[in-house]
Residue, then its C-alpha position, 0 to 999 in steps of 0.5 A: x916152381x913159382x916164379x916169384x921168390x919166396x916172401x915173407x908176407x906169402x907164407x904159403x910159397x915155402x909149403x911143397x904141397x902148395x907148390x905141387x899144385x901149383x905146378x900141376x895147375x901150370x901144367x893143367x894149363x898148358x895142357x887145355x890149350x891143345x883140346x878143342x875150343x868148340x867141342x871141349x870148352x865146359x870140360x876145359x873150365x872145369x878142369x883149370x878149376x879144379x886144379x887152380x881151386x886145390x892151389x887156392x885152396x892150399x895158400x887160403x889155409x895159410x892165411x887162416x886162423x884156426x888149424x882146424x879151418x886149415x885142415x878143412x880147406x886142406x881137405x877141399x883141396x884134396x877134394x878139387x883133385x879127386x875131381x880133377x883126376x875124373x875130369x883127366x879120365x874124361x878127357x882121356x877117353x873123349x881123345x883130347x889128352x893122350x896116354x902118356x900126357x895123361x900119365x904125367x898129369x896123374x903123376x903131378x896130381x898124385x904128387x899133390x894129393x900126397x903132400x896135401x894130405x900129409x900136410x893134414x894129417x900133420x896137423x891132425x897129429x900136432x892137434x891131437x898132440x897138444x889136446x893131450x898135454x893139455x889135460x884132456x881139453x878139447x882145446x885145439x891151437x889157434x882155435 
């Protein structure tokens, strides 16, 4: 959970999928610390990046006009963790992460995916939905 209470001008606090990732990027965090620096130096970046990148990605759509960019930048973010469950593979199997800290990453991650994507389809659903009472236009809210 962040550390910061919820403001009204950070929207995006109040959101648990924002929320999820960002704890998963704390995790994330906190976990690259113990790889090593010489061997493991690229995989660490590309791992803090595609965790901090789904939690960026997330607040960024708040912030956006348009639920359809939302629903794109909500779409990068489950992109940013699809890859970050290949690079935790990577990690795994290079022996810098164990089975069961793996485990709980993949944990974390599922989590995040889950509410990221439910919070996209929700406003596919509510798009959809206001296309239809709007007599057939392809007028979508905020668009």
């Amino acid at each position: 959970m962040p550390t910061k209470p919820s403001e009204p001008d950070k929207p995006h606090l109040r959101l648990k999928a924002w929320v999820a990732c960002y704890d998963l990027t704390l995790s994330i965090h906190r976990s690259t610390r113990s790889w090593p620096a010489e061997g493991a130096r690229e995989l660490i970046g590309e791992t803090r990046s595609a965790a901090l990148g789904a939690t960026i990605r997330v607040a960024e759509g708040v912030d956006v006009r348009g639920a359809r960019e939302f629903r794109r930048l909500l779409e990068d973010a489950l992109g940013c963790l699809a890859r970050l469950s290949c690079l935790l593979m990577l990690a795994h199997d290079l022996e810098y992460l164990g089975r069961a800290e793996l485990t709980a990453l993949e944990v974390a991650r599922d989590h995040a995916a889950r509410l990221v994507g439910g919070l996209s389809r929700a406003l596919t659903r509510k798009a959809a939905d206001s296309t239809c009472t709007t007599g057939g236009t392809n007028v979508v809210p905020g668009d």
